[in-house]
C-alpha positions as CSV (number, residue, x, y, z in Angstrom):
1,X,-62.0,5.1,8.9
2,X,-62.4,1.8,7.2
3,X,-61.6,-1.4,9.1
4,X,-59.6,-2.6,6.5
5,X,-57.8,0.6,6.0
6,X,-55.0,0.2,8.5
7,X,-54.2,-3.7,7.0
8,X,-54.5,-1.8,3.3
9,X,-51.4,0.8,4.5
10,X,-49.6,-2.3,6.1
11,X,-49.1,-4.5,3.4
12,X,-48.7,-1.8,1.0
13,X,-45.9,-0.5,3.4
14,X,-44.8,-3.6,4.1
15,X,-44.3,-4.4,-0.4
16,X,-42.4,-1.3,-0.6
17,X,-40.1,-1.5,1.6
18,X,-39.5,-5.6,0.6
19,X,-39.2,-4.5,-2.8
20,X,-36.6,-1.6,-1.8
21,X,-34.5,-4.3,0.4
22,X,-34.7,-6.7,-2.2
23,X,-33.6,-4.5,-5.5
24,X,-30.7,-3.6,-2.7
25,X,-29.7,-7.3,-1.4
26,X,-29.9,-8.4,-5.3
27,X,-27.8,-5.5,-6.7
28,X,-25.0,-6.1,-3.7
29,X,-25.1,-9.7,-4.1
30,X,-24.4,-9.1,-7.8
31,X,-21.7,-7.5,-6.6
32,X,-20.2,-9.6,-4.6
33,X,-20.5,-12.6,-7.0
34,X,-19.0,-10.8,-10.0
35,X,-15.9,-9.3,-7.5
36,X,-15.7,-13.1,-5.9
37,X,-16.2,-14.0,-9.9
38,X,-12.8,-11.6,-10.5
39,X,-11.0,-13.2,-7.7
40,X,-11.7,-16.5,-8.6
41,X,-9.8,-15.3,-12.0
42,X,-6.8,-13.7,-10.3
43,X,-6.4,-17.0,-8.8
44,X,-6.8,-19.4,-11.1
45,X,-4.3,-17.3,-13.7
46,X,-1.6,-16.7,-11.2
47,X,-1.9,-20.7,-9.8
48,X,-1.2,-21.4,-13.7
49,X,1.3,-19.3,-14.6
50,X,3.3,-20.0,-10.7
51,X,2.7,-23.6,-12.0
52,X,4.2,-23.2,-15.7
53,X,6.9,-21.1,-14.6
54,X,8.0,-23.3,-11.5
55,X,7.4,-27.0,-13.4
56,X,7.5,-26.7,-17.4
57,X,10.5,-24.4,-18.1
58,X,12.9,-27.2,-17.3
59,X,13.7,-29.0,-20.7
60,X,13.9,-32.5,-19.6
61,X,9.8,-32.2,-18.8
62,X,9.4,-31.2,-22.7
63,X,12.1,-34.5,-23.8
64,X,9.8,-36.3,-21.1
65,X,6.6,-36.0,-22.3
66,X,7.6,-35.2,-26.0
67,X,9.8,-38.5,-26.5
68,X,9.7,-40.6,-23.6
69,X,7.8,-44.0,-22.8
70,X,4.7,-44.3,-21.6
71,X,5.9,-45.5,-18.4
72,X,8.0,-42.4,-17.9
73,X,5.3,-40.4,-18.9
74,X,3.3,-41.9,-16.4
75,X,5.5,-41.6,-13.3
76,X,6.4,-37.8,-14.3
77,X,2.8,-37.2,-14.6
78,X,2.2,-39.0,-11.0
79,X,4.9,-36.9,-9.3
80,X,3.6,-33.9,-10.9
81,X,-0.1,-34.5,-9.4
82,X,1.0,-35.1,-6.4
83,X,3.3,-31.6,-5.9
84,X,0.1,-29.9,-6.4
85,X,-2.7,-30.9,-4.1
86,X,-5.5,-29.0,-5.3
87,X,-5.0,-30.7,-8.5
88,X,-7.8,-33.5,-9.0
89,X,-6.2,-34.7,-12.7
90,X,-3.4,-34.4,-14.8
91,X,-3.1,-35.5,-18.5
92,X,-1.3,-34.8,-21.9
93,X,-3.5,-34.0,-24.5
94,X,-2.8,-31.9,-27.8
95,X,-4.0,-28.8,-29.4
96,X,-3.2,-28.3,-33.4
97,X,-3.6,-24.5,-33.2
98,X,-1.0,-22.1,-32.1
99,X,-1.5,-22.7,-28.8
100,X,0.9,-20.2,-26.3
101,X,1.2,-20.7,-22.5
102,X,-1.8,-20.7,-20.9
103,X,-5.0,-21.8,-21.7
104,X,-7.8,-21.7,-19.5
105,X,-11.2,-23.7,-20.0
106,X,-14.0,-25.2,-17.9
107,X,-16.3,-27.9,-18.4
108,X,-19.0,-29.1,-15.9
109,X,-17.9,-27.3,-12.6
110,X,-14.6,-28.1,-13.0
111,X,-11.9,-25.6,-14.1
112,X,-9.6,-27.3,-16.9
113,X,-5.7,-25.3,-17.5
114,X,-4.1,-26.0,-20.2
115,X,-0.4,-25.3,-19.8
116,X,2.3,-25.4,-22.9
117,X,5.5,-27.0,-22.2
118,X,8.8,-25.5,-22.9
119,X,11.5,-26.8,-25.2
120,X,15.2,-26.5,-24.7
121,X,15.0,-23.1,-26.4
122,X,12.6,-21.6,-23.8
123,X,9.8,-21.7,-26.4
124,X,6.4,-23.4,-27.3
125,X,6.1,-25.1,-30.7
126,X,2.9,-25.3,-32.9
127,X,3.1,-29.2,-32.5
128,X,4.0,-29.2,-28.7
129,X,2.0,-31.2,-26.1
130,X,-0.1,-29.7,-23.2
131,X,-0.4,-30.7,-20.1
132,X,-4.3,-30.1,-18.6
133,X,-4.8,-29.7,-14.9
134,X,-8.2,-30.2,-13.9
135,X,-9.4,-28.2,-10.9
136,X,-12.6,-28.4,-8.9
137,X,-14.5,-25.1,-9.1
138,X,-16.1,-25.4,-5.7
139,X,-13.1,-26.4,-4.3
140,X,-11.2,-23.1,-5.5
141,X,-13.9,-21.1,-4.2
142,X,-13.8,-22.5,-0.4
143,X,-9.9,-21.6,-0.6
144,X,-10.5,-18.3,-0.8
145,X,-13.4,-18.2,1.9
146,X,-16.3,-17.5,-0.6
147,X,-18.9,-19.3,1.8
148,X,-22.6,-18.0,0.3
149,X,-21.4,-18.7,-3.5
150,X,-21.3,-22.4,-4.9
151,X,-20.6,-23.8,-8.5
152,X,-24.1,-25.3,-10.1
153,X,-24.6,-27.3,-12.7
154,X,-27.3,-24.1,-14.1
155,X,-27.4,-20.9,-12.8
156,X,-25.9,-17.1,-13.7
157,X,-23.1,-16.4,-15.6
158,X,-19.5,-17.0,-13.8
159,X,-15.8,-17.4,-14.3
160,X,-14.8,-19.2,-17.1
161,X,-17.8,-20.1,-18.2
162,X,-18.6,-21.8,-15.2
163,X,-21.8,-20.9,-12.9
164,X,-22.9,-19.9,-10.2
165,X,-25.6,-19.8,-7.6
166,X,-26.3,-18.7,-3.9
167,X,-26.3,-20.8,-1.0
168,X,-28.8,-18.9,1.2
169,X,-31.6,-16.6,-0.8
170,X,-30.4,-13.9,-2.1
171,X,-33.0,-11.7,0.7
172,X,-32.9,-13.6,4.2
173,X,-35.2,-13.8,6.3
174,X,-33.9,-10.8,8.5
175,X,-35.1,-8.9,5.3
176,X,-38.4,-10.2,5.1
177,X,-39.1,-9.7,9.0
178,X,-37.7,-5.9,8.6
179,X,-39.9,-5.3,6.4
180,X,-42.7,-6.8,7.9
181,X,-41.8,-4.8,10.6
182,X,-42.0,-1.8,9.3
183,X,-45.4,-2.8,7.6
184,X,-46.6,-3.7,11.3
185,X,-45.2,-0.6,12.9
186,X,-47.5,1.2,9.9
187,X,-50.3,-0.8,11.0
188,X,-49.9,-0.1,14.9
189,X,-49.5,3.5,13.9
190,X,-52.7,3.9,12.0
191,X,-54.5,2.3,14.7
192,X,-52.4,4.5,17.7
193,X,-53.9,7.5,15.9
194,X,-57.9,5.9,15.8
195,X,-57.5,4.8,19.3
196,X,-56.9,8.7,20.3
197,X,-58.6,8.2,23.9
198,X,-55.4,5.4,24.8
199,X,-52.4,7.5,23.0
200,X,-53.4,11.2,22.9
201,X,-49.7,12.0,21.7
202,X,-51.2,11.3,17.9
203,X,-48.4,13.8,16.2
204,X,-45.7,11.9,17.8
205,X,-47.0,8.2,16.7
206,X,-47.1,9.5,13.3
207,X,-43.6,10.6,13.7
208,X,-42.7,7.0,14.4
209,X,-43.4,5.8,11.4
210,X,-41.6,8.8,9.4
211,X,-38.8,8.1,11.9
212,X,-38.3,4.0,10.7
213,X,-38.3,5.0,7.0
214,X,-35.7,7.8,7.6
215,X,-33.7,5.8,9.7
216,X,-34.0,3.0,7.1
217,X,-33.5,5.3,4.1
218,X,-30.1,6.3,5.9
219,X,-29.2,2.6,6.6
220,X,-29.6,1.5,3.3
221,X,-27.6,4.7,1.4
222,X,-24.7,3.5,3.6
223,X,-23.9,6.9,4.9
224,X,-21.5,7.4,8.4
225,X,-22.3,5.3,10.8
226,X,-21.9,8.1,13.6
227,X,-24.4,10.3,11.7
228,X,-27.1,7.0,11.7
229,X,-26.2,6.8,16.0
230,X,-26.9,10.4,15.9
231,X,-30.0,10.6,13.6
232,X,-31.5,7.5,15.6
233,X,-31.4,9.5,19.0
234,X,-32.7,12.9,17.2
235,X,-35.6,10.7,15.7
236,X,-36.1,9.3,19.0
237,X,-36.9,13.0,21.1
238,X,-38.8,13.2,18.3
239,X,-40.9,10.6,18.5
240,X,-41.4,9.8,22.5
241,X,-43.7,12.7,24.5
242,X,-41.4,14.5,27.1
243,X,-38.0,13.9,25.8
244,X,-35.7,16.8,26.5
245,X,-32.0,15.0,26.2
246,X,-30.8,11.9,25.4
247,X,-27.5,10.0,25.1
248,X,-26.8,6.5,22.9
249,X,-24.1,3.2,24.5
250,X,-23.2,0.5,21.9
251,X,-21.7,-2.5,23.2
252,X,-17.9,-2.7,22.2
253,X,-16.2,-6.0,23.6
254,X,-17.7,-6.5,27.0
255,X,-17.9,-2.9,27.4
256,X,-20.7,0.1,26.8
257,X,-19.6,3.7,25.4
258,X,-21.3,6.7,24.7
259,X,-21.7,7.3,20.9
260,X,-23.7,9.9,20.7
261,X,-25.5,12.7,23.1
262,X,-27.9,15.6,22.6
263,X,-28.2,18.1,25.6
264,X,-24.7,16.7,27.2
265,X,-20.7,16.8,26.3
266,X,-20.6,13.8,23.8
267,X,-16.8,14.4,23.9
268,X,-16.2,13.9,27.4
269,X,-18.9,11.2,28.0
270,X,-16.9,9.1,25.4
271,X,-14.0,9.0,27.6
272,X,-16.0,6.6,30.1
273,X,-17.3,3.2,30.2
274,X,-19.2,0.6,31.8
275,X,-19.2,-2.9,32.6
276,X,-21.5,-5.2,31.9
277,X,-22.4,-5.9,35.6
278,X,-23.3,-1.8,35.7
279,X,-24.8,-1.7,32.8
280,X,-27.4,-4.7,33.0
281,X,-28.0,-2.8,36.6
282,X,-28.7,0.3,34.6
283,X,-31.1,-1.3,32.2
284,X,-33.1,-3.5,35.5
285,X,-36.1,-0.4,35.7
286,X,-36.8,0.8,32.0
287,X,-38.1,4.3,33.8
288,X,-36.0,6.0,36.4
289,X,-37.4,8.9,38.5
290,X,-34.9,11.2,40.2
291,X,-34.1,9.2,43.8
292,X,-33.4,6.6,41.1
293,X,-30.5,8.2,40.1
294,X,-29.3,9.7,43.0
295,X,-28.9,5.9,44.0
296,X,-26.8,5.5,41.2
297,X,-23.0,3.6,42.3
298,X,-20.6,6.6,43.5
299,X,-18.1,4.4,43.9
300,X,-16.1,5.0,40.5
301,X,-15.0,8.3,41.7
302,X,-14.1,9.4,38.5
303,X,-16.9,7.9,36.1
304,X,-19.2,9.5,38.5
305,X,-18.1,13.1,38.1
306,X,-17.8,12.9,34.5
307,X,-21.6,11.9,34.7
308,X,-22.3,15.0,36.8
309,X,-20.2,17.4,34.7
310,X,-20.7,16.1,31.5
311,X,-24.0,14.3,31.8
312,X,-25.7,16.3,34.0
313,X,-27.1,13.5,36.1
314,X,-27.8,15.4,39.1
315,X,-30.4,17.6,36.9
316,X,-32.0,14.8,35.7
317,X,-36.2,13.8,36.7
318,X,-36.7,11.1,34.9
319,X,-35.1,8.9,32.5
320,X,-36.6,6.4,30.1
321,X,-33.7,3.4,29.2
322,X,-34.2,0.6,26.8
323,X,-32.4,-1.9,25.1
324,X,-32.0,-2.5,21.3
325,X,-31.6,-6.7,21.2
326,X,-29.5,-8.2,18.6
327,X,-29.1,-12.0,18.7
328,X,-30.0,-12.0,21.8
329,X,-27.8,-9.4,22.7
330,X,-28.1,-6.0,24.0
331,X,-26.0,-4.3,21.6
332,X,-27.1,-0.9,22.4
333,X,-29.1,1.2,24.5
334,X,-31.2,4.5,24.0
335,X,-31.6,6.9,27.2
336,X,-34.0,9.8,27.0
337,X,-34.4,12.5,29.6
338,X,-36.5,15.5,31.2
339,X,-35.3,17.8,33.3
340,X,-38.5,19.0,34.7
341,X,-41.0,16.2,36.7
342,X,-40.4,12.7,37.4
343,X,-43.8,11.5,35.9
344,X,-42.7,12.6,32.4
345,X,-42.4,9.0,31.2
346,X,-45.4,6.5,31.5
347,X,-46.2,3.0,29.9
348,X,-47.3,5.2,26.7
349,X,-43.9,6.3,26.7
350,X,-42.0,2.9,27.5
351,X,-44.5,1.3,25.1
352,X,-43.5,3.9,21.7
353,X,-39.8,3.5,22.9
354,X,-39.8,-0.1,22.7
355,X,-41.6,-0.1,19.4
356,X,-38.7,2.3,18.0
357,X,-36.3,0.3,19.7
358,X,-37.8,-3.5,18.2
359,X,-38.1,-2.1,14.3
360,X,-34.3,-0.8,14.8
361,X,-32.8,-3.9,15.9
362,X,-33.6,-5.2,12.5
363,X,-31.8,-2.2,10.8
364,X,-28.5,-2.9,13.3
365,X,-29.1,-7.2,12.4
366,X,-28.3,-6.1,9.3
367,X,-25.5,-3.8,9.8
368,X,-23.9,-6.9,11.8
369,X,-24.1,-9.0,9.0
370,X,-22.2,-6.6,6.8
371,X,-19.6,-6.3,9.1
372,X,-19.5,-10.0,8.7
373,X,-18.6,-10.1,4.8
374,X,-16.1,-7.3,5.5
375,X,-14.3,-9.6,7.3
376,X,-14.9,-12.6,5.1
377,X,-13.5,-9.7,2.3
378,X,-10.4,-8.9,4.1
379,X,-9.9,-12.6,5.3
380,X,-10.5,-13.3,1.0
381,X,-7.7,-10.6,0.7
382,X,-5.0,-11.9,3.1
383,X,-5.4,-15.5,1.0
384,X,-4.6,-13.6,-1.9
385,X,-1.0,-13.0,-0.9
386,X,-0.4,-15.8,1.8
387,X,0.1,-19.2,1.8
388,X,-3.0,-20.5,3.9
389,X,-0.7,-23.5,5.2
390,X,2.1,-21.7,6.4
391,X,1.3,-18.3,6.4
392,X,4.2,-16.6,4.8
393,X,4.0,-14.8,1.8
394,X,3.1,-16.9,-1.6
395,X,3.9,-16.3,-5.3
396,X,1.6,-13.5,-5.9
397,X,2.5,-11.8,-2.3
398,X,6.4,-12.5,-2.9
399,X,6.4,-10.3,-6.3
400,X,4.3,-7.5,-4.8
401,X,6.2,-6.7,-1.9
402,X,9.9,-7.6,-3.4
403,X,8.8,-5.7,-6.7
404,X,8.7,-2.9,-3.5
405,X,12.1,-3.9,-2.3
406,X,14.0,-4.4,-5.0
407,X,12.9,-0.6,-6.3
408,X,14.1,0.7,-2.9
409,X,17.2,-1.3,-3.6
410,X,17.8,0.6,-6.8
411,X,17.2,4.0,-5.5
412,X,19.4,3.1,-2.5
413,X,22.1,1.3,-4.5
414,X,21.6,-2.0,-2.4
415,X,22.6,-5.2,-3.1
416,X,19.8,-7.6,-2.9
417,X,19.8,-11.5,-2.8
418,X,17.1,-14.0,-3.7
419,X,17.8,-17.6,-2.1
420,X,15.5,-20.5,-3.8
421,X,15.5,-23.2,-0.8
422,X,14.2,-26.9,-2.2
423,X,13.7,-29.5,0.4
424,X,15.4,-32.4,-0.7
425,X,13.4,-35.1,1.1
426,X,10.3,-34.1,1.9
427,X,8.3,-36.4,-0.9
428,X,9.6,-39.5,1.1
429,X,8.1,-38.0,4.7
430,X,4.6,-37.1,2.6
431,X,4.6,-40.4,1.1
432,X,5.6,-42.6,4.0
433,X,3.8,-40.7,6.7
434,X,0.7,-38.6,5.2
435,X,0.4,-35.4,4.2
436,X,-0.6,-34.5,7.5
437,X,2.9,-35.1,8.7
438,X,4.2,-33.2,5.5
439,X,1.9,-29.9,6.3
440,X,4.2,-29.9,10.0
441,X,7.0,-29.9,8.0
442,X,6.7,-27.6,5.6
443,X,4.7,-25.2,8.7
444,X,7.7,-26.1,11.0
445,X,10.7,-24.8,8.3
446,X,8.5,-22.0,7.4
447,X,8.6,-20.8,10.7
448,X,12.5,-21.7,11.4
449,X,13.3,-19.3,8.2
450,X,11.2,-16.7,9.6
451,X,13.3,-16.9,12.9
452,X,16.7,-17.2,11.4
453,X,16.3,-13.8,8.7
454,X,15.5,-10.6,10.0
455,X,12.4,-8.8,10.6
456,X,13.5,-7.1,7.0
457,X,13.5,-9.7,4.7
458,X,11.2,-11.6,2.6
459,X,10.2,-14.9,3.1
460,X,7.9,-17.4,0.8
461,X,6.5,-20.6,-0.2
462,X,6.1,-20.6,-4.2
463,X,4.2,-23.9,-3.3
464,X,5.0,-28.0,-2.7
465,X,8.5,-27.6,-0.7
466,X,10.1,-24.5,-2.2
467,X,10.6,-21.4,-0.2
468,X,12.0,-18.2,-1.6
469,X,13.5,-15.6,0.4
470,X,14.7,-12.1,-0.5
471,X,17.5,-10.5,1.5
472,X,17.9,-6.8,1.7
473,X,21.1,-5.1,1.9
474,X,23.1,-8.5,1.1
475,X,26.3,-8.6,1.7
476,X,28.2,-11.2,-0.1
477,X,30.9,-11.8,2.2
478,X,28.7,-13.1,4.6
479,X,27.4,-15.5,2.3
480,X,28.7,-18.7,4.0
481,X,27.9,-17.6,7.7
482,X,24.0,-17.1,6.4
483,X,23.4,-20.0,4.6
484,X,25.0,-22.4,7.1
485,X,22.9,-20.5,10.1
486,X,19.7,-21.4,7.6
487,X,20.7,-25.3,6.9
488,X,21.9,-25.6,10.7
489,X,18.2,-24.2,11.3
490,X,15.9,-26.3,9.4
491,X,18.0,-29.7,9.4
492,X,17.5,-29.6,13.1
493,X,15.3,-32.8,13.7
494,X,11.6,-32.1,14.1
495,X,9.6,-34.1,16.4
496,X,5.7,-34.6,17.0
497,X,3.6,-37.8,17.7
498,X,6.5,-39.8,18.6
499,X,7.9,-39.6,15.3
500,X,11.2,-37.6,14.7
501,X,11.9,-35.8,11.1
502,X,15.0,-34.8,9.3
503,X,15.0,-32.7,6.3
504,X,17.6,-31.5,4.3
505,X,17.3,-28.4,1.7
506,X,19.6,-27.2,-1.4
507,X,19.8,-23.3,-1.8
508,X,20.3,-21.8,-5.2
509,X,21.6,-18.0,-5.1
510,X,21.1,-15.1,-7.4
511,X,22.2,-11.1,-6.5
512,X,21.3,-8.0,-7.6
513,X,22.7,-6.5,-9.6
514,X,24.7,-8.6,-10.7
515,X,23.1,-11.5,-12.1
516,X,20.3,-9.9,-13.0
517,X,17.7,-6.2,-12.5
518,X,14.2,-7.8,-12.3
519,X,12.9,-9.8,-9.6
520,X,11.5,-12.3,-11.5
521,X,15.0,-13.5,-13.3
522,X,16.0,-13.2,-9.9
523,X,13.8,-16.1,-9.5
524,X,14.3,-17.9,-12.2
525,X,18.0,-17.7,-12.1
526,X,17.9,-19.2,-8.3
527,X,16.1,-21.3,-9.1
528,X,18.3,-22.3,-12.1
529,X,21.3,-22.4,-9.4
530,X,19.7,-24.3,-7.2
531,X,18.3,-27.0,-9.4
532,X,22.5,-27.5,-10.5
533,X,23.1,-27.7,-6.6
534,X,20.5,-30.6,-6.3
535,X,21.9,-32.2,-9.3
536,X,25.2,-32.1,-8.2
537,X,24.7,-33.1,-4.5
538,X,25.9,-29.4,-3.2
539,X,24.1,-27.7,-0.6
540,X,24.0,-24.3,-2.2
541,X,25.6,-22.7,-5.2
542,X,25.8,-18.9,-6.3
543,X,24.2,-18.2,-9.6
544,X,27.4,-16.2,-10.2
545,X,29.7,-19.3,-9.5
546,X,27.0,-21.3,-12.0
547,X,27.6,-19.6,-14.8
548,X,29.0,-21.5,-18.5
């Protein structure tokens, strides 16, 4: 054989499987940025439209920045900036086409909405002005937890127009050492099987190597994860002389549980554990003859017998135990037995079995890290349809669960009631004592309206300080006794830092069915009522009673 032979195999090994990671990482990372891409869109639209439905309906805005001064302009312009803080700008500016609601641009990385404002009628004219929010891009994208995406100046196709590019490479250096890896388990292979005198077991090295591309084949087609526990222990009698059973732990907590068992009752072995104490003891001599195990702690009365039934630990010879290190971490452990002398292990043995065991802990590395952006996913998810400030449900979470609700209602032939809660001075505690301050406050009444409705009901924030709550089942009669148990509630003075604050709300009402059958002129029509009970220095008013 060549000299140069084995080094040939290994980097050719070693380019294959880096180009089969890499055409894998760049396809899922692909992915990811065109679904982080989509969320990015669902975002932005519904933050516009909550935004033009909540703020530019009203037809003073439209006489405001239609026909008043500039200085009016101005200060309406200042307020409205400051009720939305992820807002860098705001401006008027005017389109001469037919422009509609929303209109939705970028322009450097900077996301530019264009929202028409309403006149008296409820409509947008041809000659109307616009109001254009400018929103930082990058700024968006760390709200909803997208970490390994950022906005660039150059780079793929976006949102918008915008783009994108990664933080990290697109193939880490995880990748890279996998692969290597498996181009130097190749390598080690080739030469196990020239060195014949040191390792006469030459069918079972070569089964090493067939056993890290299977194992990674499996890996990478994202197939059960039980199957992969299972295929890794079937691979590993396979590959290591003299192994008649084995059994599989993964680390769960501070725990380690039996996953998966040939030759024993996997079903009852799952049913035990051990600590991390017993387990480190376990793992203290890699090869354990038969007085070994009799040694074993008896102690556990119960974890012991299900080792003898189940696991057949009195049978045992010899066992062969190593670790599979992740981070550091012994995250699992493979166990392989014979039942028939206690010399059936040696270094050769320990030596292949540590080999197996290093290439894996790059396959497992990587299964941790897609656990990781699963929960970065369903973390994106729960921003989706929460506020992230005070936790309750926002716009877009609101609609879908009281769409829900309100259908229940109308095959149940409930009442239902939507209650549109403004704080009346909360810009002077934002403005006098930083918006610090004004996040307690609006986290403190968010959690006094959770703990004055039931468990049943709905409650919001649409966004600045308006909360929206939707009662199930309303009864009308009990209207008073509610919403004086809700003002009693969130008037209560608030205290932190040595500073005390009192807020004070107005509550505008609307029922189903009888002000209206959809959820959002629910809204719309509290809000309405409410917006006459702050006028009119009223604490609350029913839609009903607001009627002309």
């Amino acid at each position: 054989m060549p000299r140069t032979f084995p080094i040939l195999v290994a980097v050719l090994v070693f380019l294959l499987v880096l180009a089969t990671v890499y055409l894998h990482d760049r396809a899922s990372a692909r992915l990811h940025a065109k679904e982080s891409a989509n969320n990015l869109i669902r975002f932005v639209d519904d933050y516009a439209r909550n935004v033009s439905l909540s703020q530019l309906h009203e037809s003073v805005v439209y006489e405001i920045l239609s026909f008043g001064s500039s200085e009016k302009i101005d200060f309406w312009l200042e307020e409205f900036k400051n009720s939305l803080p992820l807002v860098e700008a705001v401006e008027v500016v005017h389109f001469s086409d037919d422009f509609g609601a929303v209109r939705i641009l970028s322009a450097s990385k900077k996301i530019l909405i264009h929202l028409g404002v309403y006149d008296d009628s409820g409509k947008i004219r041809s000659d109307s002005v616009v109001v254009l929010l400018t929103v930082d891009a990058q700024r968006v994208l760390d709200l909803l937890g997208i970490k390994d995406l950022r906005i660039a100046s150059e780079g793929e196709d976006f949102a918008y127009g915008l783009k994108y590019a990664f933080t990290e490479p697109i193939m880490n250096g995880s990748s890279v050492l996998m692969s290597a890896l498996v181009g130097l388990a190749s390598y080690l292979v080739i030469l196990a099987i020239d060195f014949r005198r040191r390792l006469s077991a030459e069918e079972k090295l070569r089964n090493l190597n067939e056993a890290l591309i299977s194992i990674s084949a499996h890996f990478l087609s994202g197939k059960d994860r039980q199957q992969l526990f299972q295929l890794i222990l079937e691979k590993a009698l396979q590959v290591v002389p003299n192994s008649q059973a084995g059994s599989i732990l993964i680390k769960n907590g501070d725990k380690h549980f039996y996953v998966a068992a040939i030759g024993y009752d996997i079903e009852e072995l799952s049913k035990i554990e051990f600590s991390p104490s017993q387990h480190s003891k376990w793992l203290e001599k890699p090869i354990k003859k038969r007085n070994d195990l009799l040694r074993i702690d008896k102690s556990n009365v119960g974890l012991f017998e299900v080792l003898k039934k189940a696991g057949r630990i009195d049978e045992i010879m010899c066992t062969l135990s190593v670790g599979f290190r992740i981070e550091d971490e012994i995250v699992l452990t493979l166990n392989l037995d014979n039942f028939d002398r206690e010399n059936a292990f040696d270094k050769d043995s320990l030596f292949i079995a540590t080999l197996f065991a290093n290439n894996l802990s790059e396959v497992f590395t990587r299964l941790r890290y897609e656990e990781r952006i699963f929960e970065q996913q369903r973390m994106m998810e729960y921003f989706y349809n929460h506020d992230p400030l005070t936790g309750l449900l926002n716009r877009r979470g609101f609609a879908e669960y009281g769409e829900k609700l309100l259908s229940l209602a109308k095959r149940e032939a409930k009442r239902v009631a939507v209650l549109f809660l403004d704080l009346s001075n909360f810009k002077a505690i934002n403005d006098k004592f930083s918006h610090q301050m004004g996040d307690f406050v609006l986290r403190t009444v968010g959690l006094r309206l959770m703990k004055a409705l039931r468990q049943s009901d709905l409650v919001s924030r649409f966004g600045g300080d308006e909360f929206v709550v939707l009662l199930y089942d309303f009864d009308e009669s009990n209207t008073d006794h509610l919403l004086g148990k809700i003002f009693q509630t969130i008037e209560e003075p608030m205290a932190v830092d040595e500073k005390v604050f009192n807020v004070k709300g107005n509550v505008g009402v609307s029922v189903y069915p009888n002000d209206a059958c959809e959820l959002d002129q629910l809204v719309r029509i509290a809000d309405a009522a409410m917006y006459y009970a702050k006028k009119n220095n009223l604490r609350y008013v029913l839609a009903s009673n607001n009627k002309t």
